[in-house]
N, C-alpha and C positions, 0 to 999 in steps of 0.2 A: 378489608373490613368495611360494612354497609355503614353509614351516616342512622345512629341512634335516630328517632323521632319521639316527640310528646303525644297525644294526643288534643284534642283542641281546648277542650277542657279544662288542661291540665292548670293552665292559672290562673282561672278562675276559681277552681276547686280548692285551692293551694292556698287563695287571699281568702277564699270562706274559710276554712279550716284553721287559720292562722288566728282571724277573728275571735272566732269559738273557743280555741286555747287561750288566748288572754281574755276575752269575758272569764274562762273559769278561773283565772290565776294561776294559768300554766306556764304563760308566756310571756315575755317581759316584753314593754314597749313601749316607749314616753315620748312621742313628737315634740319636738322642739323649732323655735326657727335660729336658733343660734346668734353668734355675732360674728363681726368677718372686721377683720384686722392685717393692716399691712402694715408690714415688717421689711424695710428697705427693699422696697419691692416686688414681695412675695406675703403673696395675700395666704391667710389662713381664715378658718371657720370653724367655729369652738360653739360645741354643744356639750350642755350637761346634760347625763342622761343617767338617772338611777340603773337602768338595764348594766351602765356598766360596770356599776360598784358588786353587781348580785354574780358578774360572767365570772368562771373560774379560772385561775392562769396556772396551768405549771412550772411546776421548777424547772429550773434547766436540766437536771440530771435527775428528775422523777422516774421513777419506771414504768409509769405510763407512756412515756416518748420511746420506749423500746417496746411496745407492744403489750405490757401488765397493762390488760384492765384499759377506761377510758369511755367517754358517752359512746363513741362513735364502734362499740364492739359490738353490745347489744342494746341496739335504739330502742327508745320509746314509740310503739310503734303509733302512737297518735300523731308523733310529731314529722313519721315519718309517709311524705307523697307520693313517691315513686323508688322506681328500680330500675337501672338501665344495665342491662345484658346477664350474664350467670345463668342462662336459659329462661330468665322471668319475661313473660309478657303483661301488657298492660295492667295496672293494678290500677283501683278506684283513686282518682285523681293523679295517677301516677304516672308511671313512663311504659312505653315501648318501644322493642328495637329488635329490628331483625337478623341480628346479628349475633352468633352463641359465644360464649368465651372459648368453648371448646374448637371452632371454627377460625375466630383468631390466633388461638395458639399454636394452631398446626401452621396456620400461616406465620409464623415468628412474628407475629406484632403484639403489644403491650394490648390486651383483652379491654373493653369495656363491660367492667364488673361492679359497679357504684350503687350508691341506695343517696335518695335528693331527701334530706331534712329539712322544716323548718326550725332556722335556730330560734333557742330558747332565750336568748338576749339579744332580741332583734335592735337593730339601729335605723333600719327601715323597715317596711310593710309592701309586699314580704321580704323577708330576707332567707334567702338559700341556703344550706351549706350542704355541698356533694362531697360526698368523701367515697374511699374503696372502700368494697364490700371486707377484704381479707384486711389486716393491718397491712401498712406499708407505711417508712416516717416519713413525716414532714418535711425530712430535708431532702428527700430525693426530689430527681427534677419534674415537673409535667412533662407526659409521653404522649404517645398516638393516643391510645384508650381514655385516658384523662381529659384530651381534649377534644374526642369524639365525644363524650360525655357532656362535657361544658359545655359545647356549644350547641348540644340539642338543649338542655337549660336554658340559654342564652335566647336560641331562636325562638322558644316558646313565648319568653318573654316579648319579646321582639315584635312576633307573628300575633299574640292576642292583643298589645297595645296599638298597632297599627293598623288591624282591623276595626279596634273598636273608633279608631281616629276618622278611618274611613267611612264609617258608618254612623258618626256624633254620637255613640254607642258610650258612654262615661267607664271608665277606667275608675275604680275606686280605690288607688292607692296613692303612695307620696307622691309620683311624679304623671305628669299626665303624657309626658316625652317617650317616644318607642325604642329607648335606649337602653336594653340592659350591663351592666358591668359585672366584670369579674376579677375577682383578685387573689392573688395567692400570697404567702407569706412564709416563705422557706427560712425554716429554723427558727431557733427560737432567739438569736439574731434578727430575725426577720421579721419578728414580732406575732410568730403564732402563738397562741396561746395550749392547742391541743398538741399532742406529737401524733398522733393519727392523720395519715393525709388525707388535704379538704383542701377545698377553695371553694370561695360564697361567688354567689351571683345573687343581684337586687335593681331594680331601678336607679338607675344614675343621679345619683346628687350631684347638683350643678349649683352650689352657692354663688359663683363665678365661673368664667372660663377656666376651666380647667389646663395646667401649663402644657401636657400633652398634646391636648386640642390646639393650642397656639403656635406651638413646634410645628405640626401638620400643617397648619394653615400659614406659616410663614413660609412653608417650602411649596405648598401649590400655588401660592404668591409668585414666588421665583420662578414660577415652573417645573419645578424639581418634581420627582417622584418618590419611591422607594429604591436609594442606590444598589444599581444594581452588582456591583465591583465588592463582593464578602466585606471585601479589608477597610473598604470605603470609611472616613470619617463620619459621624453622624451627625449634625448640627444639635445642638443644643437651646437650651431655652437662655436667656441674658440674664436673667433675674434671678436663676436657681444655682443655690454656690453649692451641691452638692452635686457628685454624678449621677447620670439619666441619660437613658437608650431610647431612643424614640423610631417607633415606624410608623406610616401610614397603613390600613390594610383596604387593597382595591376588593370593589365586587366581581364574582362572588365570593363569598365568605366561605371558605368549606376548613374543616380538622384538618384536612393537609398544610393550607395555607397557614394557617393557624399555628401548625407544628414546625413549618419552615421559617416564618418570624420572629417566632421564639428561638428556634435555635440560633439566630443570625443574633440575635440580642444578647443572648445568652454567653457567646462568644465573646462579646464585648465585655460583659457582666465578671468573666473569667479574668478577659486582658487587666481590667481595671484593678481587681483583686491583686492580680499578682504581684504588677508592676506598686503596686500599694505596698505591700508587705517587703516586696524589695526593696524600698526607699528610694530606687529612682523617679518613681512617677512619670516620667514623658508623657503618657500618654492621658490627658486630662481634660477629654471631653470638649476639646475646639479650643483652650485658652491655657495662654502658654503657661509651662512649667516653672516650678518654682520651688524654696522650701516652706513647708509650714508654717503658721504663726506659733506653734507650742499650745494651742487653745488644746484643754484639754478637761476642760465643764466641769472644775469645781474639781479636779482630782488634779494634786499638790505635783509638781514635775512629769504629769503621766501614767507613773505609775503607782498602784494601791493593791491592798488586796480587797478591797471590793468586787465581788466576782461580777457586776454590772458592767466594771470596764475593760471587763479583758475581749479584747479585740476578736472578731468570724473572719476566716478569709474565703468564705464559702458562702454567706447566705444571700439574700436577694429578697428582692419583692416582684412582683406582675401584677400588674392594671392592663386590664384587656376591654373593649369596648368593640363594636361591630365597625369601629373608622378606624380605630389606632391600637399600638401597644407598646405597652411602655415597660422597661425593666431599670431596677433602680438596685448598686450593688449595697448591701448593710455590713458595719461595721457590730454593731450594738443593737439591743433592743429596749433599752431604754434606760433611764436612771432614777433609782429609788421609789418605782412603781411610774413612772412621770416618760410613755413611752410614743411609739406609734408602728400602724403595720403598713400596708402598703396605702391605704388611701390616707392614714393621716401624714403618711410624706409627700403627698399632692398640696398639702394643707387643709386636709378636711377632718377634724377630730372630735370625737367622743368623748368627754371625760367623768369620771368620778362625781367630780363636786367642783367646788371653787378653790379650795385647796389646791388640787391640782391646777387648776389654770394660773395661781399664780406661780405654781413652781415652774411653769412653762416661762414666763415670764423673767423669773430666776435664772431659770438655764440659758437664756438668752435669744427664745425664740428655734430664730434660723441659725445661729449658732448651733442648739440643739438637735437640730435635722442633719448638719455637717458632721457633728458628732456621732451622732447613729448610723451617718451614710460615708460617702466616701467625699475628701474634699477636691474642690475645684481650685485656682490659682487664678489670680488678675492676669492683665499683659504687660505687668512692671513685677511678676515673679512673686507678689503679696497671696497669701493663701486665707480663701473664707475660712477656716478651720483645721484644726488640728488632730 
């Protein structure tokens, strides 16, 4: 399967378009600069943003998350930029790709068959969300097609902010940095909100270093690479008491590479699950094993029938960047509305109102990212979380 392309345009056209929908009141968008607060050493950044009291969430058991219905079946076609494969070629401000679904699937690979929305409760300017053309949930994994897909997104972004760098050409959105991100949010565990599959790409929010970027940059320190032994341990971040998979990714960047880092994360992301759900834990992310503290965020011995706290042993989050990628295994996707998806377990989050910020505050912070993620254990056997 050929490597999807944009064409040049394509995000320029994308940030006008985007404009013009919220001039009309189509599209939600509230720049903020937020506040950044550290939490025993794990910095967070907390924005209020009306856009995210107007975004829709599903139920867990909606049947829109099994294919009834959902934005992402038949788009609005204002909001929608492009189309990558299903026999479509270039659409105004859109995609192109020389590669047909019918061409992939004789060759047995997962099709690149996507439509690139602007979402309608943006958190940045732009903000992406690529999802499949056909239904397919949320909780399946990203494959070859998905991340063929992605990362012509990716590089478009990429490709137009680095040229206009090169040229003191002004980039007119949040970040002036040629860094796009992408994140996924498997399950609703995982903190999706839709059950149709998608993953957004935007400009990189950098309130701070981000703990990914300092994992990477502590092993090129070392001299370390990406281990190359599967089973290899993965160094961790010191400061983050839940589990996190971290790679470096060398240039170049291509959908295979992409699909091979994922699966090697992915692996771990599985390891981590299981041995979780077994109760033995050994395996806990570079710091030794241990039992729990019982933290269990406001619910009385554990258990409740609060269907907030009943335990995924499947979901995950991806944070992808053109240097690293990161996989982070989910327990929970949140409590009492009071949640996060894959970036806000970075510490970068959107919230409601101030309401919510104090109930983060409630929950205990990074307490509350242990609680939604998988915990880690000291090297005296004490556990961040329960």
């Amino acid at each position: 399967m050929d490597t999807p392309r944009l064409p040049a345009d394509f995000y320029r056209a994308a940030v006008d378009r985007f404009d013009r929908l919220r001039a009309q009141g189509r599209l939600f968008y509230y720049p903020t600069e937020g506040d950044v607060v550290d939490h025993h050493g794990f910095k967070f950044h907390f924005s209020v943003s009306p856009a995210i009291a107007r975004k829709p969430v599903l139920a867990a058991d909606a049947p829109e998350r099994r294919g009834a219905g959902g934005p992402f079946v038949d788009p609005d076609p204002e909001f929608v930029v492009g189309r990558l494969g299903g026999g479509g070629n270039a659409v105004a401000a859109g995609v192109a790709t020389d590669a047909s679904t019918d061409e992939a699937a004789a060759a047995g690979t997962p099709p690149v068959d996507h439509v690139v929305e602007l979402s309608m409760h943006a958190m940045l300017r732009p903000h992406f969300v690529l999802h499949t053309r056909r239904f397919a949930p949320q909780t399946d994994d990203v494959d070859a097609g998905d991340w063929a897909a992605s990362w012509a997104v990716m590089e478009a972004v990429r490709q137009a902010k680095a040229t206009a760098a090169a040229t003191t050409a002004a980039v007119d959105d949040d970040h002036s940095r040629p860094a796009p991100m992408l994140l996924y949010n498997c399950g609703y565990a995982g903190g999706a909100s839709q059950g149709h599959k998608h993953v957004q790409v935007f400009p990189a929010p950098r309130p701070f270093p981000l703990f990914p970027e300092e994992v990477v940059a502590a092993g090129a320190g070392a001299g370390a690479g990406a281990p190359t032994d599967a089973t290899a341990p993965l160094p961790p971040h010191p400061a983050v008491p839940f589990q996190h998979f971290v790679l470096p990714l060398a240039a170049p960047v291509t959908p295979a590479r992409l699909l091979a880092t994922y699966r090697r994360l992915l692996g771990e992301v599985r390891r981590a699950h299981r041995e979780h759900a077994e109760g033995q834990q050994p395996h806990t992310n570079g710091i030794a094993s241990g039992t729990t503290n019982g933290s269990t965020n406001g619910t009385a011995g554990g258990t409740t029938t609060d269907p907030d706290d009943a335990p995924s042993t499947t979901a995950y989050n991806v944070v992808c960047t053109p240097t690293w990628m990161c996989l982070i295994p989910r327990r929970r996707g949140g409590k009492r509305g009071t949640g996060a998806g894959a970036l806000g377990m970075l510490g970068v989050l959107w919230l409601k109102d101030g309401a919510e910020r104090a109930h983060w505050t409630a929950l205990g912070m990074t307490d509350h990212l242990v609680w939604m993620g998988l915990p880690r254990t000291d090297g005296e056997g004490r556990a961040w979380g329960g």
